[in-house]
C-alpha positions, 0 to 999 in steps of 0.5 A, a space after each residue: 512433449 516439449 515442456 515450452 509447448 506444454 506452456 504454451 497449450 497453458 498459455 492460450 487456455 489461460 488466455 481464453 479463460 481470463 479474457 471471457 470469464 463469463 462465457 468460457 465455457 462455451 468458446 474455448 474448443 473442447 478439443 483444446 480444453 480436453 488436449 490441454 487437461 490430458 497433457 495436465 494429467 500427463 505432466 503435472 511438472 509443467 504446472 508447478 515449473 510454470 507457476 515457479 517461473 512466474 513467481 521468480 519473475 514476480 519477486 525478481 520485478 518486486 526487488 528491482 522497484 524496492 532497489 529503485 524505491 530505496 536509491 531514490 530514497 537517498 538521491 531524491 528523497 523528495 521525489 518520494 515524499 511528494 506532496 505527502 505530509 510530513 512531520 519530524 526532522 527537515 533534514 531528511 537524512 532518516 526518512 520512515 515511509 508509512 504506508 496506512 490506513 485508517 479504519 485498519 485496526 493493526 495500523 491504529 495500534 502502530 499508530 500508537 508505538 510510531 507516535 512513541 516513537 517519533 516523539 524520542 526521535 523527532 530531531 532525526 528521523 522524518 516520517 512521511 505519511 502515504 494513503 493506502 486505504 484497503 477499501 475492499 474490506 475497510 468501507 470507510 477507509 476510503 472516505 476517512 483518508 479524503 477526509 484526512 487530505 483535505 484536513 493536510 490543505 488547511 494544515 492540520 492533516 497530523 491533528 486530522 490523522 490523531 483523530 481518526 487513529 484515536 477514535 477509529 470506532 466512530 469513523 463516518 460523515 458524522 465523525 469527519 464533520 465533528 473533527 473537521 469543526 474541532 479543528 476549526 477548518 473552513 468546512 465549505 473548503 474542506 467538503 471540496 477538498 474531499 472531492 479531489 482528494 482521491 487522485 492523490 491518494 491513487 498515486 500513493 497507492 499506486 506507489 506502494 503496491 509497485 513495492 509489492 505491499 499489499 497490507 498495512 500498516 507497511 514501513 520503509 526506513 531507509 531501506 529496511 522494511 517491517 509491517 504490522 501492529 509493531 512494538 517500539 523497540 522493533 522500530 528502535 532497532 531498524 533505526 539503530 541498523 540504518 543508522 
């Protein structure tokens, strides 16, 4: 049997599977679901060139958005910086792109070695921050990087992020009040922030996983990539390359 029918037979009982995951069992055909199992038993090569395909077309798409994220990078870096907070060199020259959370135990341990790091290179590099809260399985990383956004209105969103890296084991409502006081923010202003702060969040996160991130924490420096509870001299030697 032609492998591009064998695809397609695939193709519509997948369809059928994904578009009624409750009910599918009872609407797909039995005749198709039995044709389809045979032709899976008869050749089970089409599975593996199927998925291969996929997972070529995946990484082909996931490489051309990392070639767009990083021309843009060098061309318009404030296309990509936005409206997200940033600390460092004004020149923009060496842009590192931090992509955390805050209830992530890896990136509070990266939090560390980046503030080592940008305390030796604070007249070269510039480090942007961008929401990535993984809220499936962080419940409070959600509420924390509201928190810390609202915190970046009244211009103290680095003072807010420290805070919430250095005490991770106390995030809750009661932590991000204390803070919020602690840093003498107007608490009416930041309790309605904290409201509108997800659409900017969403789009930080939108951006990231077009680059096909998917963990935190997650760097971009010019280009190079890395991720994970990096150690300094790691990030001193992606800094070394892209300059």
């Amino acid at each position: 049997m032609p492998i591009i029918r064998i695809f397609l037979l695939l193709l519509t009982l997948t369809f059928l599977l994904w578009t009624t995951p409750v009910q599918a069992a009872t609407k797909i055909p039995t005749q198709l679901e039995e044709q389809v199992l045979q032709i899976i038993r008869q050749h089970p090569e089409a599975i593996v060139e199927s998925v291969q395909a996929y997972q070529e077309k995946i990484q082909n798409q996931l490489a051309q958005a990392q070639q767009a994220f990083v021309q843009q990078m060098k061309t318009n870096p404030d296309a990509i910086i936005s409206q997200s907070p940033v600390t460092g060199s004004p020149a923009k020259k060496i842009i590192l792109v931090e992509f955390s959370d805050f209830q992530c135990p890896y990136c509070a341990q990266a939090h560390k070695t980046i503030k080592e790091f940008m305390a030796k290179h604070q007249d070269e590099v510039t480090l942007v921050y961008k929401h990535f809260p993984l809220s499936s399985i962080h419940p409070e990383a959600l509420p924390a990087a509201k928190a810390s956004w609202a915190a970046g209105q009244q211009g103290k969103f680095w003072q807010y992020h420290d805070a919430l890296f250095t005490q991770q084991n106390k995030l809750g409502e009661e932590f991000y009040l204390e803070t919020a006081k602690n840093l003498n923010l107007d608490l009416e202003k930041f309790n309605s922030d904290r409201q509108i702060a997800e659409k900017s969040i969403t789009e930080d996160m939108i951006l990231g996983e077009s680059v096909g991130i998917s963990g935190t924490p997650f760097f971009i420096m010019n280009g190079a990539t890395f991720s994970g509870a990096v150690q300094l001299t790691e990030v001193e030697n992606v800094l070394a390359r892209v300059k």
